[in-house]
BAZA-714636 format. One line per 4 residues: their letters; for each residue x, y, z of C-alpha. Coordinates in nm, 3 decimals. Each point is the difference from the previous one (the first is absolute). Example, Ala and Ser with C-alpha at 12.3 -4.5 7.8 and 13.67 -1.06 7.14 Angstrom:
! residues 2
as> 1.230,-0.450,0.780; 0.137,0.344,-0.066
END
This chain:
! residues 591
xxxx> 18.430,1.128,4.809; 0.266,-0.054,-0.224; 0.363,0.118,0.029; 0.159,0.299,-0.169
xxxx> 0.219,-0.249,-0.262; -0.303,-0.158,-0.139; -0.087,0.115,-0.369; -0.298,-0.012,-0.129
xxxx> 0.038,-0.210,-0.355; -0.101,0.241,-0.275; -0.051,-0.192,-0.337; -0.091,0.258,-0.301
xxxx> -0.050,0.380,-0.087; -0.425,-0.150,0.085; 0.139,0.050,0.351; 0.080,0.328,-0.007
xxxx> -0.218,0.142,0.297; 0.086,-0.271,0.208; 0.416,0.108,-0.080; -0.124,0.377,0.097
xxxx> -0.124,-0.114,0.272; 0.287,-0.205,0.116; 0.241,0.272,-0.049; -0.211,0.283,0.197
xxxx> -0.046,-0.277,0.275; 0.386,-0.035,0.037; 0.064,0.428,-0.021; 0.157,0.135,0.294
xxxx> -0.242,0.243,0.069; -0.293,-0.085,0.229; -0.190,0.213,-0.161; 0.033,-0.122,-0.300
xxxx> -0.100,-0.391,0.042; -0.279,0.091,0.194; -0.145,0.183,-0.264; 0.055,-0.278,-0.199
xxxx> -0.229,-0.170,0.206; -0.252,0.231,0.004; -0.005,0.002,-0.438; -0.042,-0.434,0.059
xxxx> -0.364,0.059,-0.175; 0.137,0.229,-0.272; 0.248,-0.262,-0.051; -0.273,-0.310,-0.007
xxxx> -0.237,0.213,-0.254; 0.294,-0.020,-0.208; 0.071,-0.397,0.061; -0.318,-0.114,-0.026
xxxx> -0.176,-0.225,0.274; 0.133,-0.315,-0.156; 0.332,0.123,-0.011; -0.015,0.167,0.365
xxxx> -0.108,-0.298,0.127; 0.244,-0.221,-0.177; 0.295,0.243,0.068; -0.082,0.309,0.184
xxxx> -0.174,-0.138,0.321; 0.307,-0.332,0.020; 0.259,0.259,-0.029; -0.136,0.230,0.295
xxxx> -0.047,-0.310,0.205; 0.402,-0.134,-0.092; 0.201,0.290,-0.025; -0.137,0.283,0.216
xxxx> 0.266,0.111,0.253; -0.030,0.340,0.140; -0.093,0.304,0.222; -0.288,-0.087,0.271
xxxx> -0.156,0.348,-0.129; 0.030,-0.201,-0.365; -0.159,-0.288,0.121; -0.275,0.147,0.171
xxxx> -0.129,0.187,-0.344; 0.051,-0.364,-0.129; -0.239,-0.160,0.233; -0.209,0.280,-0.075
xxxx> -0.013,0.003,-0.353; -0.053,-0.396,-0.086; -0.334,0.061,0.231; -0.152,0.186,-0.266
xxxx> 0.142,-0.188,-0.317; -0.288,-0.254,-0.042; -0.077,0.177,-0.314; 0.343,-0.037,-0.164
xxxx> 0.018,-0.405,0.054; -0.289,-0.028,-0.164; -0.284,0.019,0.259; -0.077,-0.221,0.268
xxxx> 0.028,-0.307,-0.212; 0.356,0.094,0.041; -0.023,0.152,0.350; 0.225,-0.294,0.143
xxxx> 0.367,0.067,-0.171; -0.028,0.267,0.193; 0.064,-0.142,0.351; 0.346,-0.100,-0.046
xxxx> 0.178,0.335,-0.005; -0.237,0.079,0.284; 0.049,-0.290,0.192; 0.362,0.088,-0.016
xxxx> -0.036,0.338,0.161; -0.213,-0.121,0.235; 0.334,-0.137,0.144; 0.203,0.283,-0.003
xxxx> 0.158,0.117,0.338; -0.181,0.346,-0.045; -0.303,0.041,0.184; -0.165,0.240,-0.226
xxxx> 0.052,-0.205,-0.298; -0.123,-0.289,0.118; -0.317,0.179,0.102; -0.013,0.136,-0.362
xxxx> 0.024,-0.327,-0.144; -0.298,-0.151,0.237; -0.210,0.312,-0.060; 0.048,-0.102,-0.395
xxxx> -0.026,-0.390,0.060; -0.336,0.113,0.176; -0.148,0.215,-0.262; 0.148,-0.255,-0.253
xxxx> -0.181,-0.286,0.203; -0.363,0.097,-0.143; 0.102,-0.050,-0.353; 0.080,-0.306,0.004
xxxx> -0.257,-0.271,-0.101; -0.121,-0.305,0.294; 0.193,-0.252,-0.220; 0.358,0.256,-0.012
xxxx> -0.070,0.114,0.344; 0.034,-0.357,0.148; 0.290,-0.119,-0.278; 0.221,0.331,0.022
xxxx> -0.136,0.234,0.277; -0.037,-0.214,0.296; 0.325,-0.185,-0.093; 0.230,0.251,0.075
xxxx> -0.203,0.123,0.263; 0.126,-0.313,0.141; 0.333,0.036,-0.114; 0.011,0.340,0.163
xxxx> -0.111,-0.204,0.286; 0.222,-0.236,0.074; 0.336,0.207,-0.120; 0.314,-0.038,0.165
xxxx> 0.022,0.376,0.055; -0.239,0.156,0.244; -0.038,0.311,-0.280; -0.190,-0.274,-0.243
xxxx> -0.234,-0.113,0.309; -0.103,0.396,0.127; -0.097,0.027,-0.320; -0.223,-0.281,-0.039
xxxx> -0.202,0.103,0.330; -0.147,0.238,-0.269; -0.127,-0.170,-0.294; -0.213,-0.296,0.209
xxxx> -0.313,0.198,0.048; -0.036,0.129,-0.376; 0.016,-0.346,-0.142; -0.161,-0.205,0.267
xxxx> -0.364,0.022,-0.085; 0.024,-0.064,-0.365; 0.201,-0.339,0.011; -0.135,-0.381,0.064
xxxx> -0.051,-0.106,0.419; 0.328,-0.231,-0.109; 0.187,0.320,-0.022; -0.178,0.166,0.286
xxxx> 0.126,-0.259,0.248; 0.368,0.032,-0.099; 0.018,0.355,-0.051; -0.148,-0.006,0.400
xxxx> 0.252,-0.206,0.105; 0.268,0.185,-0.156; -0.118,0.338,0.158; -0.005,-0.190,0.339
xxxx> 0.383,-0.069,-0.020; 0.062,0.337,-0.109; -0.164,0.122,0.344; 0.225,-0.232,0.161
xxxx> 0.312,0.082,-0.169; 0.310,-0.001,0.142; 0.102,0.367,-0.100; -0.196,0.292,0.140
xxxx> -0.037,0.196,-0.292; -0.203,-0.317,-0.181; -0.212,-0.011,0.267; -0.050,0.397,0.008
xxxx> -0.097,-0.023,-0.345; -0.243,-0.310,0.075; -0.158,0.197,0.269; -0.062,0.294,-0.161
xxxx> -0.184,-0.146,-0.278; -0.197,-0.276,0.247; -0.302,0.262,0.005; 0.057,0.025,-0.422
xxxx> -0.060,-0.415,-0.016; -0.251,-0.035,0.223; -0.292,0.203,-0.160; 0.052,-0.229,-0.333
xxxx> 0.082,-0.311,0.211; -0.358,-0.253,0.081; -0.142,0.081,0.341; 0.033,-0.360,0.122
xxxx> 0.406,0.003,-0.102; 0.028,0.331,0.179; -0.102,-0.121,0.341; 0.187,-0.348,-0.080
xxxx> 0.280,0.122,-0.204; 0.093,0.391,0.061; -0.121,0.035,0.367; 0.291,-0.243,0.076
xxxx> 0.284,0.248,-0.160; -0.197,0.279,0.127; 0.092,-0.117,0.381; 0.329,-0.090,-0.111
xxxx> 0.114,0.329,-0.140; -0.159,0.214,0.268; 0.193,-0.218,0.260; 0.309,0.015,-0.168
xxxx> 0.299,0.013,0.301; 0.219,0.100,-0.231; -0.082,0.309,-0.254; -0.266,0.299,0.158
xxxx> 0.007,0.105,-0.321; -0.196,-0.328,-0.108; -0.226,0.045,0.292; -0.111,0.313,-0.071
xxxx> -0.044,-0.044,-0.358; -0.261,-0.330,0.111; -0.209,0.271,0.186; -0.045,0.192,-0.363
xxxx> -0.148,-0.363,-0.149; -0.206,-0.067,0.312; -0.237,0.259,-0.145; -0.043,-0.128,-0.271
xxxx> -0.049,-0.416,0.126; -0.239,0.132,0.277; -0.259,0.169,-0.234; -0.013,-0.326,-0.180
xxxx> -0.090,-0.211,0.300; -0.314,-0.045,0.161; -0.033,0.129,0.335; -0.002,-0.264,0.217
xxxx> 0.341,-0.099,-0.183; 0.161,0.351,0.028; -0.022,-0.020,0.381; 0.154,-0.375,0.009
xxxx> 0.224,0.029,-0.264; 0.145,0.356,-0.011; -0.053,0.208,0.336; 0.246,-0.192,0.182
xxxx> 0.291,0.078,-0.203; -0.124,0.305,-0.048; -0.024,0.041,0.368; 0.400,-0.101,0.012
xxxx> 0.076,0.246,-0.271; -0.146,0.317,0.169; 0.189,-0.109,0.309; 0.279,-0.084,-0.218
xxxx> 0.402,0.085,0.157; 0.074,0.155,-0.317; -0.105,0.346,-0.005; -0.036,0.007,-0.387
xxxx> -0.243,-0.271,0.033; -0.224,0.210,0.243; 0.067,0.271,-0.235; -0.170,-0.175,-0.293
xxxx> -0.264,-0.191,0.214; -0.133,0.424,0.067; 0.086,0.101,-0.338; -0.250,-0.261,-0.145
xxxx> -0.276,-0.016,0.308; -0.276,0.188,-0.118; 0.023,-0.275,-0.316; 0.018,-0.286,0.229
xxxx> -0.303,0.182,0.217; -0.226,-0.006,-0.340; 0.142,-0.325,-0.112; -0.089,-0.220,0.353
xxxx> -0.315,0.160,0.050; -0.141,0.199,0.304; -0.023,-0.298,0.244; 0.363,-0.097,-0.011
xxxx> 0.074,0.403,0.010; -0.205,-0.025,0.368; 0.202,-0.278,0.101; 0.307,0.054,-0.097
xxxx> 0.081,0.316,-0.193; -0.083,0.240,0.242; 0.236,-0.140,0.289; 0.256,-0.025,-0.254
xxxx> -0.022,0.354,-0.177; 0.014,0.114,0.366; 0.367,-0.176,0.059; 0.100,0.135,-0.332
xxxx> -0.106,0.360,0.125; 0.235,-0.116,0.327; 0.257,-0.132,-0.194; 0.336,0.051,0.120
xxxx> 0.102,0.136,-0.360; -0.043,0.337,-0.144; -0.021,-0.139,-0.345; -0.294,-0.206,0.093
xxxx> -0.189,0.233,0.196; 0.035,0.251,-0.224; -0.149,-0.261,-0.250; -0.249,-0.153,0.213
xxxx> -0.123,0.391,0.053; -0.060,0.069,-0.376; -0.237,-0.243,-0.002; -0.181,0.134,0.302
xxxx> -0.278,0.181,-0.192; -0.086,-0.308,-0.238; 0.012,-0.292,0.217; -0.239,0.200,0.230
xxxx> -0.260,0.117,-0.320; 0.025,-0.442,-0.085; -0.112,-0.120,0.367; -0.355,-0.094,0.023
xxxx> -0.245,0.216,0.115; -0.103,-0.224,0.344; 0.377,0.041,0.110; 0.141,0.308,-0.136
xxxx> -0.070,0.235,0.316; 0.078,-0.243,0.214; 0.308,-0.075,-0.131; 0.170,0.368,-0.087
xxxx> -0.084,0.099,0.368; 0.082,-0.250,0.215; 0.322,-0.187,-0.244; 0.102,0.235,-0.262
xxxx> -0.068,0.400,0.148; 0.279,-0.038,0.266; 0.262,-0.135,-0.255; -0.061,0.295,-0.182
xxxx> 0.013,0.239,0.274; 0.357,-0.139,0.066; 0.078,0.043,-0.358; -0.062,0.352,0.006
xxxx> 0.310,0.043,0.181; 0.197,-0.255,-0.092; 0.345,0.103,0.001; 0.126,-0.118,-0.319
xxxx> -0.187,0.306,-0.287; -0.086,-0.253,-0.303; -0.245,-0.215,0.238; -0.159,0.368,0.124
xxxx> -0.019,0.100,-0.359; -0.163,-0.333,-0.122; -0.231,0.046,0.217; -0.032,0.320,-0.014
xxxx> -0.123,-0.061,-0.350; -0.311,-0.205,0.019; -0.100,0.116,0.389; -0.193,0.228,-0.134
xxxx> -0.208,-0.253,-0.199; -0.119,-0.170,0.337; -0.268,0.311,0.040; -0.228,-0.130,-0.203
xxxx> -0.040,-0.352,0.196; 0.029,0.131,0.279; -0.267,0.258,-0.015; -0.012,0.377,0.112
xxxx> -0.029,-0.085,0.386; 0.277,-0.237,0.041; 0.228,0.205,-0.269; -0.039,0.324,0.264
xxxx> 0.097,-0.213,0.303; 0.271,-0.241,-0.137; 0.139,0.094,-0.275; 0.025,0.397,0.001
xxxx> 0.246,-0.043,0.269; 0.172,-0.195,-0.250; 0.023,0.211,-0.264; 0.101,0.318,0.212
xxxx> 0.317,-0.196,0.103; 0.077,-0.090,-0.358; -0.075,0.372,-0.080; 0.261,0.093,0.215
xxxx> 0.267,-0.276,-0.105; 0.351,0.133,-0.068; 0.020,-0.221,-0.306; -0.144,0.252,-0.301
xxxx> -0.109,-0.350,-0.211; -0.188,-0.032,0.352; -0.248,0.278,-0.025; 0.008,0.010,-0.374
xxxx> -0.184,-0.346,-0.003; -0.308,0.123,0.274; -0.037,0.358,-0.153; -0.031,-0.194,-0.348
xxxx> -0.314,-0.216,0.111; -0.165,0.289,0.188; -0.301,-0.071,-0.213; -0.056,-0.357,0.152
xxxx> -0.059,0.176,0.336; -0.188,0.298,-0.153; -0.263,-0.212,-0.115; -0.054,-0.172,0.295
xxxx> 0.029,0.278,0.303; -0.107,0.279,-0.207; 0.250,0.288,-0.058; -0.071,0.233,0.316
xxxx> 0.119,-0.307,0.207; 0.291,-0.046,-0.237; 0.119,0.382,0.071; -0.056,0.023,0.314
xxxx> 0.198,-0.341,0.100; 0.291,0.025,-0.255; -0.019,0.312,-0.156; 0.155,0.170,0.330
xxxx> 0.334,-0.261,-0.047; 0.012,0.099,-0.373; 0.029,0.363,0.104; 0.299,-0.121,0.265
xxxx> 0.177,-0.178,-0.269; -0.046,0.344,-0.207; 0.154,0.215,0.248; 0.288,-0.224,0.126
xxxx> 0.353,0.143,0.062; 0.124,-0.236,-0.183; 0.020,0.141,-0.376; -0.001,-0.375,-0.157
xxxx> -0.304,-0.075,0.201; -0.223,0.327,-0.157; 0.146,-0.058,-0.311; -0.126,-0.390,-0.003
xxxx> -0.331,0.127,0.077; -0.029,0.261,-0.224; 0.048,-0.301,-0.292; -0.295,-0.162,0.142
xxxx> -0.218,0.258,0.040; -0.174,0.016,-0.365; -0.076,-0.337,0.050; -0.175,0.077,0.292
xxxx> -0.170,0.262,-0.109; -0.095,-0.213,-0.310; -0.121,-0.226,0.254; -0.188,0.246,0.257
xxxx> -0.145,0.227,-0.261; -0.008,0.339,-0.104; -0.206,0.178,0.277; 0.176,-0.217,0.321
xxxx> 0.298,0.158,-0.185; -0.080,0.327,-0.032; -0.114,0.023,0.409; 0.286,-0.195,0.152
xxxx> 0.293,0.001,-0.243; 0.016,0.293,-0.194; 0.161,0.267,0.252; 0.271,-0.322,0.035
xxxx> 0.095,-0.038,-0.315; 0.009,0.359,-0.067; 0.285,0.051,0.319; 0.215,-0.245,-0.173
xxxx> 0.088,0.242,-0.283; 0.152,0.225,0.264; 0.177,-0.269,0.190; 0.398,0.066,0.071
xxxx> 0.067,-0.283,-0.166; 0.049,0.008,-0.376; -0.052,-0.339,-0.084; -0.357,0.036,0.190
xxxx> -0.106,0.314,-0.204; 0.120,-0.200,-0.293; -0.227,-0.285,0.087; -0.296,0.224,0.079
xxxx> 0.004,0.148,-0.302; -0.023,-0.356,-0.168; -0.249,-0.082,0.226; -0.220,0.309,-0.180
xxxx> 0.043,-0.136,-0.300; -0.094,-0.349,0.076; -0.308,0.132,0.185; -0.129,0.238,-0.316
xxxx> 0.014,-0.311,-0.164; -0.239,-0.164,0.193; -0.219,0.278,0.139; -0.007,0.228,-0.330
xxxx> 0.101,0.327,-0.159; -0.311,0.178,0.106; 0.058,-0.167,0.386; 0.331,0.138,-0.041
xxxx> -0.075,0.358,-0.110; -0.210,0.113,0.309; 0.194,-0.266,0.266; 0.374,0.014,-0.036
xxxx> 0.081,0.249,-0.276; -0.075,0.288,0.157; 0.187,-0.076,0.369; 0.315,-0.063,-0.252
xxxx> -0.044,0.325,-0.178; -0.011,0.154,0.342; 0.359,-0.143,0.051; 0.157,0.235,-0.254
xxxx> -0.042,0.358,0.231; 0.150,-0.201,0.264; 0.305,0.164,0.118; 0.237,-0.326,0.025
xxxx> 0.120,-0.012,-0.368; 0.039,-0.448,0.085; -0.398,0.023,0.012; -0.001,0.218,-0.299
xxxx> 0.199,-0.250,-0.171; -0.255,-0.300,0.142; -0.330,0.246,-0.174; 0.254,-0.062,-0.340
xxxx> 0.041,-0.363,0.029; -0.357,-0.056,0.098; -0.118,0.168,-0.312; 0.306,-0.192,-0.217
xxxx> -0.165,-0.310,0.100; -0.382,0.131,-0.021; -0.010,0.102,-0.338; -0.015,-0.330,-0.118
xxxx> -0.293,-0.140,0.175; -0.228,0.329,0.031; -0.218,0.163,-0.275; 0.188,0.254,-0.257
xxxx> -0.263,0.271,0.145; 0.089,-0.043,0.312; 0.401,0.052,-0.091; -0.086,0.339,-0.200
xxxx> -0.261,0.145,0.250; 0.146,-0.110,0.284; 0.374,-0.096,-0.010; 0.148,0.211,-0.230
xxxx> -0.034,0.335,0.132; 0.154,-0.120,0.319; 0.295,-0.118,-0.186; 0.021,0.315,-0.184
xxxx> 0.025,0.199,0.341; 0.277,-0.191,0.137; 0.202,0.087,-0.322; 0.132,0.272,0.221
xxxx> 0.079,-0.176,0.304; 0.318,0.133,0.140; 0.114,-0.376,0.043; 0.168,-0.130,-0.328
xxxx> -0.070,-0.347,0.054; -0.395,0.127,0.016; 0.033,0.174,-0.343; 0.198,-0.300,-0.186
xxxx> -0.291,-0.233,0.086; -0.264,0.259,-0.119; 0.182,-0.043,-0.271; -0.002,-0.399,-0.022
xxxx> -0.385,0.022,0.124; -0.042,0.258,-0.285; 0.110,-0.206,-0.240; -0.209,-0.322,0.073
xxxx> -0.321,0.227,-0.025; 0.073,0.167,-0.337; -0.184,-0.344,-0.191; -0.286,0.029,0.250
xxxx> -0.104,0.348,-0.060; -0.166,0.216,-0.263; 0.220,0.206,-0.238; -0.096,0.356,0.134
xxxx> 0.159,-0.167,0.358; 0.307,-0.161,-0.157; 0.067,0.369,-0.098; -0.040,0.130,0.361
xxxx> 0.264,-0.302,0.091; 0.239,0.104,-0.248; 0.026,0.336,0.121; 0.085,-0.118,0.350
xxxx> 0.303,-0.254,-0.152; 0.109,0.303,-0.202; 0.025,0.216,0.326; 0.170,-0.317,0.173
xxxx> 0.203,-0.068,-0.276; 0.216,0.316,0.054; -0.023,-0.063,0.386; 0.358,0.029,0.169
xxxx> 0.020,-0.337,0.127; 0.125,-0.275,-0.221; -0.232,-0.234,0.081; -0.314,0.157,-0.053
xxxx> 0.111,0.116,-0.379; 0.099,-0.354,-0.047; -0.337,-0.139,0.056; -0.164,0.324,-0.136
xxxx> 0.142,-0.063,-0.321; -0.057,-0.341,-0.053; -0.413,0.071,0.071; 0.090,0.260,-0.268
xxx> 0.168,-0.330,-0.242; -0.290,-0.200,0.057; -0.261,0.290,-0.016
END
């Protein structure tokens, strides 16, 4: 990029959107040039594509000098300007001011401006592609700066196919000495793209040509970074090999990498094994993969056991059929029984998360003798994320053991959890529990978790009554107004002759919340002559939320009703208390 002194030669009043330009490009506010940027199309309607290419596009490439947050809506904007050079005969004046930012020190602009160069790439003719595209793809290349050679790891897959087998040789070679540069970050960009080039790259001149700087990243003594980002393109290379030549060519270093000292690189080896498992194929998963998923559910690091048990579910659903049993009992089941209670939370709540899913392989007999055990323990973790993750797959197990077997092994831990002394602990479960009633059904609900939910509105605890009323809400949702009417309604209406004015208060905020989600009959016939009698209540915090509660009903009910309701907010609205002829009055406003 050019310096701040350089000025842009401006010949004649023609000019004039190019001198607009230049002056909001030089304005001290930020602000300002880059929506200059963003009005570049306005401005090369108004040039003309001979003109924008002649004047417009040279003086972005020699004068721009700015913001990174100005250059980055640059490279963004001269991706889509094809149309304002005059098409892709044109396409190629284009690259320059690219090229440029592809340079820049920025890391997001340079990623901008090889996103564009990418999209721009297609455009271009075979006969421009190999005279201006490829080119500076060399240039890029072979630039002093390693900015200019991270960029270039980018652009060699989208021109590679379309260009002569001269080209395709060189442009090879040159991605071979970027995988062997001597800065890290070239060779973290090389790597990360390896997978990119090999799916366009001839299958002979990827075992000859790109298994060779495969090995050499994912061995690099230098950068983990550059080894771990070698295990993301071994995917890729091993699905395009034949079998026979994934086992010579690939398992060894891949072998190496899942053993690797760097924990990062173990990280990514089980962040990306269920794709390796589908890409080598179910022999190689035998021979290898299993022993090595089992060290990475050992591993030494949380961080990779945690992700090594994500994947716990999938890679066992992908092993063949003639090894599957054999090799969750006897390899992979006591890993996870140690995982249950690991001591660091994020590898008990990984697995936690997919455990669940192992019912189904398994089958009903060995899910009762191995892995309820297993899920009681995580039932009863102390993390909340813990038991959130095995009360939300319920179902798995459901449809495997049947629900009677479900109750009576879990439901008994769920009712612990429920009652704990600890108020954080019933209100965790309380959060969970319309999901697992969602995911139990209506009738196990109404027989084993009813009379429980129904205690927590009269807990000591406020938050909990809060909660529980919530909890109503969510389950009328799911269960039904009519459900609701002849279940829970009438146990809350109960709650307002109750002679502790807080559970008076919990029959109010029940019905707040209910009104919403239950029919309008069921709020006249039902709910509002309750509220009406408690407009007496010799506690004034009682007879200020009749008057809130009142107030919500007034657009559910029929007019001969809303009359009865006014009546009670005039009789509260000369009550002595303050509050209550607050709130009575402003039902009264909105009536």
């Amino acid at each position: 990029m050019a310096s701040k002194e350089q000025q842009p030669t401006i010949g004649d009043d023609s000019l004039y959107p190019i001198a607009v330009l230049v002056d909001e490009l030089r304005h001290e506010d930020v602000t300002r040039r880059l929506l200059s940027i963003k009005k570049l199309s306005t401005i090369a309607l108004a040039l003309g594509e001979e003109r924008t290419r002649a004047e417009l596009i040279p003086f972005l490439t020699d004068t721009i000098y700015d913001e990174d947050e100005v250059l980055l809506a640059l490279a963004e904007q001269l991706g889509t300007f094809t149309p304002f050079v005059g098409g892709q005969e044109h396409v190629s004046c284009l690259l320059p001011p690219l090229e440029s930012l592809a340079t820049v020190e920025e890391t997001v602009v340079r990623d901008k401006a090889v996103e564009s160069l990418r999209n721009l790439s297609g455009e271009h003719s075979t006969a421009d592609l190999e005279n201006q595209f490829i080119p500076m793809v060399k240039r890029l290349a072979a630039g002093d700066w390693f900015t200019s050679r991270t960029s270039a790891c980018g652009l060699f897959s989208v021109c590679y196919t379309r260009c002569k087998n001269t080209y395709k040789g060189e442009l090879r070679q040159l991605f071979n000495n970027l995988c062997s540069d001597d800065t890290p970050m070239v060779r973290r960009a090389a790597a990360s793209k390896l997978g990119e080039f090999a799916k366009v790259v001839e299958g002979e001149y990827v075992k000859s040509d790109l298994i060779p700087m495969f090995i050499n990243l994912a061995s690099d003594e230098q950068q983990d970074s550059v080894r771990l980002l070698a295990v993301e393109a071994c995917v890729n290379i091993a699905s395009l090999l034949q079998q026979s030549d994934k086992e010579a060519l690939i398992m060894p270093t891949m072998r190496g990498c899942a053993e690797d000292k760097s924990w990062r690189v173990r990280y990514m080896v089980a962040d990306k094994f269920t794709e390796l498992q589908d890409a080598v194929g179910p022999e190689i998963t035998k021979q290898d993969l299993v022993p090595a998923f089992k060290g990475l559910l050992k591993d030494c690091e949380a961080e990779v056991r945690a992700a090594a048990a994500h994947k716990v579910k999938a890679f066992c659903e992908h092993l063949s059929e003639d090894m599957r049993e054999e090799a969750i009992m006897t390899q992979l089941l006591p890993c996870i029984k140690d995982l249950v209670v690991d001591p660091n939370q994020h590898v008990k709540s990984a697995l936690a998360s997919v455990i669940m899913g192992l019912s189904p392989i398994l089958g009903k007999d060995r899910t009762i003798e191995h892995l309820l055990p297993l899920f009681l323990t995580a039932l009863k973790d102390e993390c909340p994320e813990v038991r959130l993750n095995i009360i939300s797959n319920l179902d798995c197990v459901n449809k495997v053991i049947g629900i009677s077997q479900l109750a009576q092994s879990l439901l008994p831990a769920i009712v612990e959890l429920a009652e704990d002394n600890k108020w954080r602990v019933r209100l965790a479960i309380i959060e969970y529990m319309p999901l697992l009633a969602a995911q139990l059904g209506v009738e196990f609900y109404d027989e084993k978790l009813n009379s429980l939910c129904m205690s927590w509105l009269v807990d000591n605890v406020y938050a909990i009554r809060e909660a529980a009323t919530l909890n109503l809400k969510k389950l009328v949702e799911k269960f039904g107004s009519s459900w609701a009417q002849h279940t829970i309604i009438p146990n809350i209406l109960a709650m307002s002759k109750d002679s502790n004015y807080l559970h008076r208060m919990t029959c109010l905020f029940s019905v707040n919340v209910l009104i919403d989600v239950v029919d309008p009959e069921v709020v006249m016939k039902l709910m509002l002559p309750t509220i009406t009698s408690l407009a007496g209540d010799a506690v004034a915090n009682v007879r200020f939320n009749v008057a809130k509660t009142l107030q919500k009903m007034v657009p559910l009910v029929n007019p001969p009703l809303q009359g009865e309701i006014k009546e009670v907010l005039d009789k509260l609205n000369t009550d002595a208390d303050l509050d209550v002829k607050y709130y009575a009055a402003e039902a009264l406003t909105v009536m």
